[in-house]
N, CA and C atoms as a LAMMPS dump frame, in Angstrom:
ITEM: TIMESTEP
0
ITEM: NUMBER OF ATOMS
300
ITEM: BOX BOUNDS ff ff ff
-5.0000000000000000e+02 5.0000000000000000e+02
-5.0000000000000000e+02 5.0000000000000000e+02
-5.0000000000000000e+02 5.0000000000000000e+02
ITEM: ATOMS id mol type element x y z
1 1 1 N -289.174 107.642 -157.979
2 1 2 C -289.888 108.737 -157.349
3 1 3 C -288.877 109.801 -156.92
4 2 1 N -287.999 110.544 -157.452
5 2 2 C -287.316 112.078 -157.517
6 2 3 C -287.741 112.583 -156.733
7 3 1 N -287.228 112.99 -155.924
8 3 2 C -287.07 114.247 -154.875
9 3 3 C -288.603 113.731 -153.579
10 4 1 N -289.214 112.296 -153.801
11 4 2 C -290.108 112.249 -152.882
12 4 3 C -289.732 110.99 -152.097
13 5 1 N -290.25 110.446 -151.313
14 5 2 C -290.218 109.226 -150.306
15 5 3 C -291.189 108.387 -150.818
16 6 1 N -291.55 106.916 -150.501
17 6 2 C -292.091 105.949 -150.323
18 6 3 C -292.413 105.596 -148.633
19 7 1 N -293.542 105.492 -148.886
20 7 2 C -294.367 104.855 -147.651
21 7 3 C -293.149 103.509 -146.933
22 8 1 N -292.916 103.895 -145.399
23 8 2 C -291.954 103.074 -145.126
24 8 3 C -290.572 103.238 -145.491
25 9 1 N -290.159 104.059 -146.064
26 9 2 C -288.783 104.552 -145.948
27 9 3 C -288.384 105.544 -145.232
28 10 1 N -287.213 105.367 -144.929
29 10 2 C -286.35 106.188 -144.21
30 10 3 C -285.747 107.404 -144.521
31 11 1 N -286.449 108.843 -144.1
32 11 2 C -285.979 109.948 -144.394
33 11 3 C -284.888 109.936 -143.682
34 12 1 N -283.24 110.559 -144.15
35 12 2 C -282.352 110.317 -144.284
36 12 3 C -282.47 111.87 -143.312
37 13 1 N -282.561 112.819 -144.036
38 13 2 C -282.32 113.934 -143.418
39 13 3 C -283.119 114.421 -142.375
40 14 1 N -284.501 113.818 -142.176
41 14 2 C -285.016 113.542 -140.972
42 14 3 C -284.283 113.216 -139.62
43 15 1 N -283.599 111.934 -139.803
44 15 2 C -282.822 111.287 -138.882
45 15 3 C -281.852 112.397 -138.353
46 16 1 N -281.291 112.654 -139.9
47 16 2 C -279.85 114.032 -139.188
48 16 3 C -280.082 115.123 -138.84
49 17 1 N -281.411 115.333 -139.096
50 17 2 C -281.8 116.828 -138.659
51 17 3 C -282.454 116.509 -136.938
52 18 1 N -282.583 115.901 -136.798
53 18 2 C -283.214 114.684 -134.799
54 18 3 C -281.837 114.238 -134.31
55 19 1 N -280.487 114.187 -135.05
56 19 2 C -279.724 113.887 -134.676
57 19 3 C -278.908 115.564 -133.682
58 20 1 N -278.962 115.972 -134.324
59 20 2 C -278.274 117.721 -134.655
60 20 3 C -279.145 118.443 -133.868
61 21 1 N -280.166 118.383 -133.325
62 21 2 C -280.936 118.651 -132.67
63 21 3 C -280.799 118.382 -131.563
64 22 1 N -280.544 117.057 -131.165
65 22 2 C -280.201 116.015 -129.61
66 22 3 C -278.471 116.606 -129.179
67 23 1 N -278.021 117.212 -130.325
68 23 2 C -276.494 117.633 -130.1
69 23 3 C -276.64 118.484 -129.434
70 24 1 N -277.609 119.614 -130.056
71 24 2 C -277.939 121.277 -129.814
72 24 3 C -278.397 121.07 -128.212
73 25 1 N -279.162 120.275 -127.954
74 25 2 C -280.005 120.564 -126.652
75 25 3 C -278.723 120.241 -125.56
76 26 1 N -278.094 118.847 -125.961
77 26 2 C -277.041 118.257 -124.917
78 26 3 C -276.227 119.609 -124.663
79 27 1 N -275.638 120.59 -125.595
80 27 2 C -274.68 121.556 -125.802
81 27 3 C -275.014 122.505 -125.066
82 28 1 N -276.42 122.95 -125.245
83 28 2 C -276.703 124.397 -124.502
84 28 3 C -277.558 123.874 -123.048
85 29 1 N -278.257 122.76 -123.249
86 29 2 C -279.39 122.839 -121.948
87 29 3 C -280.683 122.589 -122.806
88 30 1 N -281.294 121.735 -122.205
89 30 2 C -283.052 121.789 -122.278
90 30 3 C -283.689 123.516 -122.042
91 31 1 N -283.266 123.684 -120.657
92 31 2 C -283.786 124.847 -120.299
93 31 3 C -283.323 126.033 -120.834
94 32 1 N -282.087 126.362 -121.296
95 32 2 C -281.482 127.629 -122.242
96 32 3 C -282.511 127.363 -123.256
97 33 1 N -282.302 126.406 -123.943
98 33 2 C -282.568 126.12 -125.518
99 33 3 C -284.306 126.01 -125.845
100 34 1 N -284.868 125.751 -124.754
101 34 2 C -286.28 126.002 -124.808
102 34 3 C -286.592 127.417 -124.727
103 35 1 N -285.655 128.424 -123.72
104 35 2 C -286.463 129.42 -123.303
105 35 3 C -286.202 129.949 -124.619
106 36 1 N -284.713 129.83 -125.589
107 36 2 C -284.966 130.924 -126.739
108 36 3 C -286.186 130.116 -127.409
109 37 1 N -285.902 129.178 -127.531
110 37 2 C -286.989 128.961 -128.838
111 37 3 C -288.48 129.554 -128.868
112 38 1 N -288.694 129.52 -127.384
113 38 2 C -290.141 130.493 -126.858
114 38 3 C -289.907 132.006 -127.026
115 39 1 N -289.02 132.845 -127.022
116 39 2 C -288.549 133.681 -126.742
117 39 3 C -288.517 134.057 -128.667
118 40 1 N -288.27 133.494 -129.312
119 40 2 C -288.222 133.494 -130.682
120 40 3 C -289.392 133.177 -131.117
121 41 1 N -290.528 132.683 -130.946
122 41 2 C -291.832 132.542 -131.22
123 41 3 C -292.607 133.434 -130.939
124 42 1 N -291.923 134.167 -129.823
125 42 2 C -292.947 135.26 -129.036
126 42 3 C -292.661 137.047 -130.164
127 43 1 N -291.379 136.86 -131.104
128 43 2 C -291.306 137.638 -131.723
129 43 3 C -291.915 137.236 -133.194
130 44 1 N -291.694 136.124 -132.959
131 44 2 C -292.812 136.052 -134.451
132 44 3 C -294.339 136.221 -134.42
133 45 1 N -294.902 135.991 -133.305
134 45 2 C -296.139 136.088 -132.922
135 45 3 C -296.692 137.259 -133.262
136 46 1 N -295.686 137.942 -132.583
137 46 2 C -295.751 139.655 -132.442
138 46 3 C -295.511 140.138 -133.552
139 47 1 N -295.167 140.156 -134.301
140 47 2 C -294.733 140.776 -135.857
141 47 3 C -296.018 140.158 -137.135
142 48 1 N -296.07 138.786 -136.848
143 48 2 C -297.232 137.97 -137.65
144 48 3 C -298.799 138.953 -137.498
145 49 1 N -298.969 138.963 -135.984
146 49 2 C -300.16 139.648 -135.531
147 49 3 C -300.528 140.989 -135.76
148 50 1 N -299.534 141.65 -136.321
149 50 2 C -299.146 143.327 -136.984
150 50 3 C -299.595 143.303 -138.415
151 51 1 N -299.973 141.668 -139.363
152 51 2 C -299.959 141.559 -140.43
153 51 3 C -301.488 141.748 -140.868
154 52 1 N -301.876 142.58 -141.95
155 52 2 C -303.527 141.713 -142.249
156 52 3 C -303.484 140.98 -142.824
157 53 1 N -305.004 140.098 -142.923
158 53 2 C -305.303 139.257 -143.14
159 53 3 C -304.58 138.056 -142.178
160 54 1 N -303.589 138.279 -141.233
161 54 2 C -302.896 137.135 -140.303
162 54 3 C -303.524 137.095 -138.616
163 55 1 N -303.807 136.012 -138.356
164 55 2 C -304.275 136.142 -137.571
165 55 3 C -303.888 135.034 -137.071
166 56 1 N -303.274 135.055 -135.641
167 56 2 C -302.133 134.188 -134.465
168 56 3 C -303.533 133.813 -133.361
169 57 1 N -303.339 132.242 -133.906
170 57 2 C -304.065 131.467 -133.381
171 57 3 C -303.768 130.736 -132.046
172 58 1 N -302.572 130.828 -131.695
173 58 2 C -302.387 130.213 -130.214
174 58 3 C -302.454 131.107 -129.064
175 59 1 N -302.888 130.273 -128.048
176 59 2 C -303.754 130.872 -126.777
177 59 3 C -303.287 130.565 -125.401
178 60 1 N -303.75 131.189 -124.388
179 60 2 C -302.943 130.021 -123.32
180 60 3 C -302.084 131.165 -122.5
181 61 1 N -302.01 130.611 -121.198
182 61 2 C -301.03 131.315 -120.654
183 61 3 C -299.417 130.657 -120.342
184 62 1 N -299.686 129.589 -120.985
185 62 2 C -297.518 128.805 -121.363
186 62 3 C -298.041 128.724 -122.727
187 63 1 N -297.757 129.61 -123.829
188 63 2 C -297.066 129.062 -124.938
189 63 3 C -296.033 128.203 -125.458
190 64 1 N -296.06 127.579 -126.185
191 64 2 C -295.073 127.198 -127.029
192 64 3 C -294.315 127.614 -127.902
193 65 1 N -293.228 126.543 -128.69
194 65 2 C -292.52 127.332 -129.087
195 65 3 C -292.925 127.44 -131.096
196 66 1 N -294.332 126.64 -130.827
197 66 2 C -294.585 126.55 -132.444
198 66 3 C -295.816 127.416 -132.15
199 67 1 N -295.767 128.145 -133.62
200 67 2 C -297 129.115 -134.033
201 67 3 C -297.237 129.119 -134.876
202 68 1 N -299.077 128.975 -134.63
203 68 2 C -299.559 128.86 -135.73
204 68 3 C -300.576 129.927 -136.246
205 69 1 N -300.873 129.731 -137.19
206 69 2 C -301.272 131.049 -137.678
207 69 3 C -302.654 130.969 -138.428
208 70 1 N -303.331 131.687 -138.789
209 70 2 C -304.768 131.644 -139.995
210 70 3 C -304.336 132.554 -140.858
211 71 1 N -304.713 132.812 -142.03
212 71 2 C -304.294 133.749 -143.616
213 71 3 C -305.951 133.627 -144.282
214 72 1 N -306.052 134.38 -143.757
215 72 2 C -307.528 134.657 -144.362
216 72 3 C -307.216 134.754 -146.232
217 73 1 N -307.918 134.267 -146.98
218 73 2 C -308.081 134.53 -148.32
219 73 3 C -306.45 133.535 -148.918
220 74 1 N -306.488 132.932 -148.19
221 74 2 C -304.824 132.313 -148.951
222 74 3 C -305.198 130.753 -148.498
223 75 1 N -304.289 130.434 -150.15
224 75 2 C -303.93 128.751 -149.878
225 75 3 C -303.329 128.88 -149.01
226 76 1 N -303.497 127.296 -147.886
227 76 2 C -302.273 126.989 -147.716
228 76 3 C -301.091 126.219 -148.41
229 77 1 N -301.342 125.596 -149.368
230 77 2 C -300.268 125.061 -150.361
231 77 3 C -299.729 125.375 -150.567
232 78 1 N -300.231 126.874 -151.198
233 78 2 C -299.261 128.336 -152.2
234 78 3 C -298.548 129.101 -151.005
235 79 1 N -299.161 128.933 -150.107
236 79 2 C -298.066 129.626 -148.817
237 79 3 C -296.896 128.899 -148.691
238 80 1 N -297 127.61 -148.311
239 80 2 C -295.956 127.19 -147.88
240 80 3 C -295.002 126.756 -149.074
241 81 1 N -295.163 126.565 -150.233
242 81 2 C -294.459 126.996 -151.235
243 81 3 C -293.91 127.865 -151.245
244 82 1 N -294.535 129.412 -151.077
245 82 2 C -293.69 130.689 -151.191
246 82 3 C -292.742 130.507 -150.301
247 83 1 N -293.366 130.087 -149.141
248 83 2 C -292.282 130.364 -148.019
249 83 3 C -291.275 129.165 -147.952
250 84 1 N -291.327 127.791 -148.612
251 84 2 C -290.264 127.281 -148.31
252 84 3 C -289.023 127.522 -149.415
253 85 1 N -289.758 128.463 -150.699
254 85 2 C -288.709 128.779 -151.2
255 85 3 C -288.303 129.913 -151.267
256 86 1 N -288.266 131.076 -149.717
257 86 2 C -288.093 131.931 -149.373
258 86 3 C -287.105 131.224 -148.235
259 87 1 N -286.509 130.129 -147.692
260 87 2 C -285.923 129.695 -147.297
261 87 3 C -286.241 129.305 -146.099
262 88 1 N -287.928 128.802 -145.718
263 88 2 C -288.173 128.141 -144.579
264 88 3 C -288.15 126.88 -144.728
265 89 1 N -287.123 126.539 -143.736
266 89 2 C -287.504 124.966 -144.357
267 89 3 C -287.508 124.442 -142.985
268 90 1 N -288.577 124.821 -141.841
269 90 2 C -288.977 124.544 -140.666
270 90 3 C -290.612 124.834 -140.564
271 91 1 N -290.958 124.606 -141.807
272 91 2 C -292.141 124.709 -141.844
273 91 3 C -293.669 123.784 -142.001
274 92 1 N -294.57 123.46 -141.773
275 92 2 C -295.317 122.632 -141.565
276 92 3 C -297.015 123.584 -142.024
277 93 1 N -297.573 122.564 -142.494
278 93 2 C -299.204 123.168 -142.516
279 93 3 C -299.915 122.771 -142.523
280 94 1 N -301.636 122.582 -142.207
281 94 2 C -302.44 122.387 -142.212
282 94 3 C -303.663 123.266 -143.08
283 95 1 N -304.058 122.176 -144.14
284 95 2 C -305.183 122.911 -144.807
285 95 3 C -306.589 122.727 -144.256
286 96 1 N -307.262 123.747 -143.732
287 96 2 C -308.533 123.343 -143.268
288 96 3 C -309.447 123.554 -143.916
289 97 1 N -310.725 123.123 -144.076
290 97 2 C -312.206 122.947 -145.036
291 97 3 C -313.059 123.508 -144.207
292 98 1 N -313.424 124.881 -144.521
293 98 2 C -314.5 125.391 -143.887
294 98 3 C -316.099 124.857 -144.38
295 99 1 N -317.283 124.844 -143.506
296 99 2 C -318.556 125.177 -144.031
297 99 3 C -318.978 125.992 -144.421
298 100 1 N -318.046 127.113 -144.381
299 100 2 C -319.021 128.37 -144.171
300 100 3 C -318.563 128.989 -146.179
């Protein structure tokens, strides 16, 4: 199975990317390192929400530091394709099934 995982194995770069992460936070602070990451969401929010057809789905008065988004008229498959080979590779999605 090339370039995929098996049920029950161990993503390798998972681990090192949770490893490198636990470095980052010890290095700067919980509290530094949270506020950019909010602080960096809050500009993507803002730029996403300038887009048509995009529409910034999180609400709330404490955001987080993940955003998510709706794309009216678009896969999500073919999105996150474009975009992970536009060089996101912090990216995640959910395809939803409308009734309507």
């Amino acid at each position: 199975m090339p370039g995929g995982s098996r049920t029950g194995s161990l993503r390798v770069s998972l681990v090192l990317g949770m490893g490198e992460a636990a470095r980052y936070a010890l290095e700067v602070g919980m509290e530094r390192g949270g506020l950019r990451a909010r602080e960096l969401a809050r500009t993507l929010r803002g730029k996403l929400g300038g887009l048509n057809g995009i529409r910034v789905l999180d609400c709330g008065s404490e955001l987080a530091a993940i955003v998510t988004i709706e794309v009216s008229g678009g896969d999500a498959t073919e999105l996150s394709k474009l975009l992970r080979h536009q060089g996101n590779q912090h990216l995640s999605f959910a395809a939803r099934l409308r009734g309507d």
